[in-house]
C-alpha positions in Angstrom: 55.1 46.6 41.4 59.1 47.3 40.4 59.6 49.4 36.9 61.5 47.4 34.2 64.4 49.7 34.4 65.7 52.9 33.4 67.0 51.7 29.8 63.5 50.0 29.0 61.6 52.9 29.6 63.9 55.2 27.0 63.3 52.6 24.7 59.8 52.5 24.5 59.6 56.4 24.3 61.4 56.4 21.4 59.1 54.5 19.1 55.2 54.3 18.7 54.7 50.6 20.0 51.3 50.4 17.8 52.8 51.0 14.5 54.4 48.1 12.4 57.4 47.5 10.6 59.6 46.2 8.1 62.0 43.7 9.4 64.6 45.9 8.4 63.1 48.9 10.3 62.3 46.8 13.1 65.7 45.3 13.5 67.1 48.8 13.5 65.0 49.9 16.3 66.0 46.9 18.5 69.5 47.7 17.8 69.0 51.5 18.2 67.7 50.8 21.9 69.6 51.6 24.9 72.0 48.5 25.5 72.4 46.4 28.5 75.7 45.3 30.2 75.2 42.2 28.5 74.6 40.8 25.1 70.7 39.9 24.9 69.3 37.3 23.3 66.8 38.8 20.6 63.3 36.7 19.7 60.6 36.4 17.6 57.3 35.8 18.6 54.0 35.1 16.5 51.0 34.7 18.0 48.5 32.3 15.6 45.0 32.1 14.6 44.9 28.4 15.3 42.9 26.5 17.6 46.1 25.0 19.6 43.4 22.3 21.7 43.1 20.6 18.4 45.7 17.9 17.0 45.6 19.0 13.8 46.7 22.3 14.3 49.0 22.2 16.7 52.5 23.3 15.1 55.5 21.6 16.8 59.1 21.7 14.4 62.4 22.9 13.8 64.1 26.0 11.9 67.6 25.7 10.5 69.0 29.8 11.4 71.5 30.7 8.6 73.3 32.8 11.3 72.8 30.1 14.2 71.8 31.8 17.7 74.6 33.3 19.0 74.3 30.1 22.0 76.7 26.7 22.2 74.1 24.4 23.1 75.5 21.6 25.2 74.2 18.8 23.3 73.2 15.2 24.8 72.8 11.8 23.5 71.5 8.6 24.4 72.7 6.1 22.5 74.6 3.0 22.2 77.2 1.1 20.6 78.6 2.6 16.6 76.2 5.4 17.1 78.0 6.4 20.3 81.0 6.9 18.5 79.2 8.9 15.4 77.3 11.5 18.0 80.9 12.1 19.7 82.6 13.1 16.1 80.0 15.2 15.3 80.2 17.1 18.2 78.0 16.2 20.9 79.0 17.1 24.7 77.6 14.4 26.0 77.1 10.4 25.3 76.2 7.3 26.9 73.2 5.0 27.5 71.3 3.5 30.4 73.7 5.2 32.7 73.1 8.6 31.3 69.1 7.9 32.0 69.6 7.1 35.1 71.8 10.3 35.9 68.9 12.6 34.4 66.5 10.6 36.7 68.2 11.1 40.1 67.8 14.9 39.0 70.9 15.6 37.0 70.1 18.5 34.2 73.2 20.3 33.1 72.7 20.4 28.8 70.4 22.1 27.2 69.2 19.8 24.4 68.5 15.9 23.9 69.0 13.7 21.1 68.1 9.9 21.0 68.4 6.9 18.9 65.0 5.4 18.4 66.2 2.3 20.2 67.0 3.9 23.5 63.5 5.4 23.6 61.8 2.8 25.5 64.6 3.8 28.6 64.2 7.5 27.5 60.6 7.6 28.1 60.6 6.9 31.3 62.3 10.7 31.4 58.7 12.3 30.5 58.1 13.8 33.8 61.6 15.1 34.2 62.4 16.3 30.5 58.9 17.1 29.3 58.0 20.4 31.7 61.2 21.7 30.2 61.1 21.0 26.7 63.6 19.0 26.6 62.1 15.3 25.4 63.3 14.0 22.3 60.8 13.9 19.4 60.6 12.7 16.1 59.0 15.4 14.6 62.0 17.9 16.2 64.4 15.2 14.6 65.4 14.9 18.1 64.5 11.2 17.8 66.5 9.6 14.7 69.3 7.2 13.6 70.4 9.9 11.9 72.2 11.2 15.2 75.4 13.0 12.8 72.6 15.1 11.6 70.9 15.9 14.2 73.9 16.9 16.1 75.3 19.1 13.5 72.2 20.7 12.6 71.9 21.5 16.8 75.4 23.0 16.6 74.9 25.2 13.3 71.8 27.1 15.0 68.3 25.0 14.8 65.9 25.8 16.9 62.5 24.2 17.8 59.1 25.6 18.1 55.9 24.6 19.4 52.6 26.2 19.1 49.5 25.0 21.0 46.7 26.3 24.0 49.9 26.1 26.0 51.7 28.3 24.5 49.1 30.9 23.7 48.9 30.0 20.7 52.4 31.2 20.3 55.1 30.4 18.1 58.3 31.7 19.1 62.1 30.8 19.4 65.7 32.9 19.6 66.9 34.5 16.3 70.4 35.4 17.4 72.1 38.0 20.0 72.0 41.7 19.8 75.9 41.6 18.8 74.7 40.2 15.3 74.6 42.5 12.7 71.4 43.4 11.4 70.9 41.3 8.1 72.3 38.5 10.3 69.0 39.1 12.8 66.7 39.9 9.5 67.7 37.2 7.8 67.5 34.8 10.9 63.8 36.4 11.1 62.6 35.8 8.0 63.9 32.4 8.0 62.0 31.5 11.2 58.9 33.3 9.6 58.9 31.9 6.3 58.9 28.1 8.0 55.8 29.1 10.4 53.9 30.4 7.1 55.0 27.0 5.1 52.9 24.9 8.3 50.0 26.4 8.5 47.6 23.3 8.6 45.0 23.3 6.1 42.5 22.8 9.0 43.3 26.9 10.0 40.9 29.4 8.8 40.8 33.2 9.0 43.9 35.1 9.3 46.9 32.9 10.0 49.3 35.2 11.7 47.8 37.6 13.7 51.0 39.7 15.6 54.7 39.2 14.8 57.1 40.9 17.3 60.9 40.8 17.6 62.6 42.4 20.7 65.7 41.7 22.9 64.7 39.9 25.8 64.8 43.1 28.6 63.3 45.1 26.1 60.0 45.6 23.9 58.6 44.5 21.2 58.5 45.9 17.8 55.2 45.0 16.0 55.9 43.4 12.0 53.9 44.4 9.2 51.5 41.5 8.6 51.4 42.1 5.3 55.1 40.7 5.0 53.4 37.5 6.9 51.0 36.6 4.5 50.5 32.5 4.7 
C-alpha cells in the first residue's frame, strides 16, 4: 500500500499521537507541521457516545464560524417570484425555479450548497436521489429550507457549516473550521465554536460519556487528540 508522503510522516514523528491537548497547543502543532504546496483545509472531528440508529439522537445542525471557512461556497436557490429577487441581493450564485430542478436532474451539479423556499419543495424533492448521497438536500433543521432565504444566504456566505451525526457517519460529528493560512486564535476560536454547539445538543436520551475523541488536523495530515476534559457536555 502507497505511504502518505514524506511531509506526513515528519509530522507524526514530531508529536506523541496518544497524548491530548489544549486547543491552543493542538492548533500550534497543526500549524508547526510540515506544509503542503497548498493551503489545507483544517477539521474537527468528534466521535459521539450516541446510539446514531435511534431518532432521537441523531444530531443533524448548523454552526455559525466567527472566522468563516476560508471557502466561497457557491450558493443555490430554488425559488420563485419576490424571493428570487431577495436570494440574488443577498448574494446567492445561483436562482431560479422549476428550470433549475430540472438542470440538477438531467445531472447538472456545479454549487456546493442548496437553499429552498418551502414552497418549491414539493419540485425539490423529487432531487432526493440526486442531492441526498451528497449532502446537499435542503432541510429545515439546517435552515436550508426557510422563507427566510436573506438569512440563510448570508449566514452560508459568513462561514456556517452543517453537521450531521448518525450510524452513518460513525457516530461522527465533524465539519471544516477554516484553512491552515488562518491564524491560530482564528482556527481556536472556529474550534471551540464548533465544539461548544455539539456539547449544547446532546439529546437528553444520551447516556455515559458524551464526547468520546476530539481531533483537529489539516486534511493530508494527522490528527491531534483534544483534552476531553475541555469537552465536558
Amino acid at each position: 500500500m502507497m505511504g502518505r508522503g514524506k511531509k506526513y510522516d515528519q509530522a507524526v514523528a514530531s508529536f506523541d499521537k496518544d497524548a491530548t491537548h489544549s486547543w491552543e497547543s493542538a492548533i500550534g502543532l497543526i500549524k508547526g507541521f510540515p506544509q503542503k504546496k497548498y493551503d489545507q483545509t483544517v477539521h474537527i472531528t468528534m466521535n459521539l457516545g450516541i446510539d446514531g440508529r435511534q431518532a432521537d439522537q441523531i444530531l443533524r445542525g448548523t454552526v455559525m464560524l466567527p472566522h468563516g471557512t476560508g471557502k466561497d461556497l457557491r450558493v443555490l436557490v430554488v425559488t420563485q417570484g419576490p424571493l428570487a429577487q431577495v436570494a440574488e441581493e443577498a448574494g446567492a450564485d445561483i436562482v431560479g425555479g422549476a428550470e433549475l430542478v430540472a438542470k440538477i436532474e438531467s445531472g447538472w451539479l456545479d454549487f456546493d450548497l442548496v437553499i429552498a423556499s418551502p414552497d418549491m419543495m414539493g419540485q425539490v424533492g423529487k432531487l432526493g436521489r440526486v442531492l441526498g448521497p451528497r449532502g446537499l438536500m435542503p432541510n429545515p433543521k439546517t435552515g436550508t429550507v426557510t422563507r427566510d432565504i436573506e438569512k440563510a444566504v448570508s449566514e452560508a456566505k459568513a462561514g456556517r457549516v452543517e453537521y450531521r451525526a448518525d450510524s452513518k457517519s460513525g457516530n461522527n460529528a465533524q465539519a471544516p473550521i477554516g484553512k491552515m493560512s488562518f491564524d491560530e486564535k482564528a482556527l481556536i476560536e472556529n474550534a471551540r465554536a464548533f465544539a461548544d454547539a455539539i456539547l449544547r445538543a446532546k439529546p437528553a436520551s444520551a447516556k455515559g460519556q458524551f464526547v468520546r475523541k476530539c481531533i483537529v488536523s489539516a486534511a493530508m495530515g494527522p490528527g491531534v487528540k483534544i483534552d476531553r476534559a475541555l469537552l465536558a457536555a
